[in-house]
N, C-alpha and C positions, 0 to 999 in steps of 0.2 A: 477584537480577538483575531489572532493571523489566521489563516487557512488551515494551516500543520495543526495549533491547537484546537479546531473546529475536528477535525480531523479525530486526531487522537479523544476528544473529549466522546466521539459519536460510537468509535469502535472497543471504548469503555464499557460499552451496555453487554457487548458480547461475551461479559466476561472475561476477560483471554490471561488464560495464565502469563502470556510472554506476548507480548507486541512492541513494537518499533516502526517508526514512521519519519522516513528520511525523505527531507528536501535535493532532489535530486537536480535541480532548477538551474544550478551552476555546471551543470554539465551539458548542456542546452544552450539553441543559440535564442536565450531572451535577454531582455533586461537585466543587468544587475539587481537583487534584491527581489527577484520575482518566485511568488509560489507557484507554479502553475505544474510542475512533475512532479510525482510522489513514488515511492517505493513502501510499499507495508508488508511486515512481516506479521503472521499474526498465529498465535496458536490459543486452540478455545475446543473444549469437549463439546461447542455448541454446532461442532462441524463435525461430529461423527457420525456415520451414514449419509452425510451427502457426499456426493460427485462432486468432483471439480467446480464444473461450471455453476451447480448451485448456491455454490459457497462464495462464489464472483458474482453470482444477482445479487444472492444477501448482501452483497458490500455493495454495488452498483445503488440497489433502493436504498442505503442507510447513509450512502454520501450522494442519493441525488440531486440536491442545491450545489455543492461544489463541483459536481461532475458535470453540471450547466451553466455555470460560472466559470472561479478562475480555475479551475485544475483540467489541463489540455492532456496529460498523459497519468495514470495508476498502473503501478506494476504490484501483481500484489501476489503473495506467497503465502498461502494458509494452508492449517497443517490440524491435524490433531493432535493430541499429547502422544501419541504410540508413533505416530508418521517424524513428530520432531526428534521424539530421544533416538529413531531408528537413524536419522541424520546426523546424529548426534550436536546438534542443537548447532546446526551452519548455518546463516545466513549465505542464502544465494547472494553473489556479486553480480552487479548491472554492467553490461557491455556501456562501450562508448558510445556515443550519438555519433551517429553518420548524418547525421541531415543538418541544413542549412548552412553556416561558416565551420563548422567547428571539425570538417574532416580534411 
């Protein structure tokens, strides 16, 4: 099973009305074909009343094999259901990689 589908299968448990989980790997200076950056977008009533940060442990403990393994970066954007329509359901865009070759 690749990383991305480890990934996606674990943040299944959250419920999430709306999630997305993009290999961002190629925008990175690794290997061709490498998992190792993530971007998750995630929206789950299972985040209502917590903070920020809460909501980024929850997902720290629920990918901690990968997060000790292969995945070197997560960028992760969790929302509630009232937080995402108020955005009207954006996906935030990742800035470029400034490090290693690729600036």
């Amino acid at each position: 099973m690749s990383v991305q589908a480890r990934i996606e299968s674990k943040l299944a448990t959250l419920d999430p009305l709306m999630v997305e989980v993009v290999n961002e790997s190629h925008m990175h200076s690794v290997p061709a074909n490498s998992e190792t950056h993530f971007k998750v977008t995630l929206v789950s009533e299972r985040f209502d009343g917590l903070m920020p940060v809460k909501r980024h442990q929850l997902l720290y403990a629920l990918l901690d094999e990968e997060l000790a393994g292969p995945v070197h970066a997560l960028a992760l954007h969790l929302y509630t259901p009232q937080q995402w329509t108020a955005r009207g359901g954006e996906i935030p865009e990742s800035p470029n990689c400034l490090g290693g070759g690729k600036h």
